[in-house]
C-alpha positions, 0 to 999 in steps of 0.5 A: 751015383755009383761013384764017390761024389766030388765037391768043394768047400769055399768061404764068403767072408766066413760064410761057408758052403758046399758046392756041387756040380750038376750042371748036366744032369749027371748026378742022376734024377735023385737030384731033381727031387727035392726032399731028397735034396733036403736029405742031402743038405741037411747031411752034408751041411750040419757041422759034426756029423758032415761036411759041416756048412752054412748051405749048399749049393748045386750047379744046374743047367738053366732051364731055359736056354741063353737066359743064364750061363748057369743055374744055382740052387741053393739049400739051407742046411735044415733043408728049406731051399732059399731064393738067394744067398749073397756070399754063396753068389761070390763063392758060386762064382769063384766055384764056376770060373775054377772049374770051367763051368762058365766061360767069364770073366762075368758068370750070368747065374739062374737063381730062385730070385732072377738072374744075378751077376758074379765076376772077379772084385777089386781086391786079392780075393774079393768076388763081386756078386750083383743082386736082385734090386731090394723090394718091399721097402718098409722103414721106421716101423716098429716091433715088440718081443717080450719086454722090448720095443724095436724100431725096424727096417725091412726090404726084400734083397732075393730074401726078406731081411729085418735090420735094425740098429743097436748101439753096442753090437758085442753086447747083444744076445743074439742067440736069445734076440736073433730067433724071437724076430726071426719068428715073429708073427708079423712076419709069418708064416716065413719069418725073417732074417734078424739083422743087428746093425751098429753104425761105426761111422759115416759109410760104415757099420758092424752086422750079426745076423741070425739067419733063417735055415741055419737057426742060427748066427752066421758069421757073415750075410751077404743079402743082409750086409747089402740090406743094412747098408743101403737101408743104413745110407738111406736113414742117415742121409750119407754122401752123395758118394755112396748113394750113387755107387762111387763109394762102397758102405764098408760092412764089418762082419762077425767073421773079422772080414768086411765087405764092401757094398755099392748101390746107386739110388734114383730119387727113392729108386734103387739101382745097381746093388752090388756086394764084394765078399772076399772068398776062401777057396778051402779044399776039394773032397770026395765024399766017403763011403759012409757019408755017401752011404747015409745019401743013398740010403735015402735016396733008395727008401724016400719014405725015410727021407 
């Protein structure tokens, strides 16, 4: 990689992540290795000292051919790869269609969780990015940290989430709570994404999440807005309407945004999930020669890595 390496920053509802292309291969073999793609995320991703963002994400060629239109990976910026990210779909998404990466309108995606759907939502710059049906179904349970008791649901959407509910959202330590379920032995040795849900109204809610591979509060997750919405709808009985997709859930994030959530179910069957984040193009960049120096330094000495 002799030259400055291009990428783009874009935001999904706050969420925000490094994209990067590769689809054919022309980054060099650097970048099919995977610790030193975590040396490049972790560079890239950490707020102050690079780019600064909540993951990145690398186009690739789908490893077989036809099954998608694009493949994505995605990074977190400690470095872990994770299966999905909702908001980074949407932002992937606007990415690919920009850059004439895929043709459109619809964009087939290759993802760690199966093939997910991105298009154009409804909206002056809203994405719609169709997720992988939640598995794992658990609600009602119970947990215990420290001196308080929790009740729970859990549901895998591409990525395990946590939602529980509270009733006033602004009041909650999150940064003392969030990293206690997230670690919790009951969902080890991976560990969880903490989803702290506030029900506002019939087919609205409030979401913080304290999101593994950040280690931190994000100001949106998109797999855990979807969670907690359809989760949500599940446990307090709402309308027919959002239960078969003809009214979005209405989810507030930390960020000020609200995303739009559409699902259907069938009996106890889900179907169809499907979120709308509005997405922020930021800027386009070349990296400079000290970032990228930093990345070719690994890259040339992987016991440093």
């Amino acid at each position: 990689m002799s030259e400055l390496l291009p990428f783009a920053k874009l935001s999904g509802s706050g969420n925000d992540f490094v994209c990067i292309d590769n689809h054919n291969g022309q980054l060099g073999p650097a970048f099919s290795q995977p610790r030193r793609l975590a040396h490049l995320a972790k560079v890239l991703c950490r707020r102050g000292l690079g780019i600064g963002a909540d993951g990145l994400i690398i186009a690739q060629a789908p490893e077989i051919e036809g099954v998608a239109d694009i493949a994505a990976s995605f990074l977190e910026p400690d470095g872990s790869q994770a299966e999905l990210c909702g908001n980074g779909v949407a932002c992937f998404t606007r990415w690919v269609l920009e850059e004439r990466l895929a043709a459109g309108p619809e964009v087939r995606i290759l993802t760690g969780a199966g093939v997910v759907r991105g298009k154009n939502g409804e909206g002056t710059g809203y994405m719609r990015a169709c997720i992988p049906i939640p598995e794992s179904v658990q609600t009602d349970r119970t947990i215990r940290t420290g001196r308080r008791r929790w009740t729970y649901d859990f549901a895998v959407t591409g990525v395990p989430h946590l939602v529980t509910y509270v009733e006033d959202l602004e009041k909650l330590e999150v940064s003392h709570w969030g990293p206690l379920l997230r670690h919790h032995e009951q969902f080890g040795p991976r560990g969880v994404n903490a989803n702290f849900v506030q029900v506002l109204g019939e087919g609205r809610l409030a979401v913080r999440t304290y999101e593994f591979g950040v280690e931190g509060e994000t100001l949106s997750c998109g797999t855990g807005s979807a969670t907690a919405a359809i989760l949500a709808a599940r446990r307090f009985g709402w309308p027919a309407p959002y239960l078969r997709g003809d009214r979005p859930v209405l989810v507030q994030a930390r960020s000020g945004d609200v995303l739009r959530i559409f699902f259907s179910l069938a009996g106890d069957r889900i179907e169809d999930v499907c979120l709308e984040t509005l997405v922020r193009y930021l800027y386009h960049g070349r990296l400079h020669t000290d970032l990228q120096g930093r990345i070719l330094d690994v890259q040339q000495s992987p016991a440093r890595a």
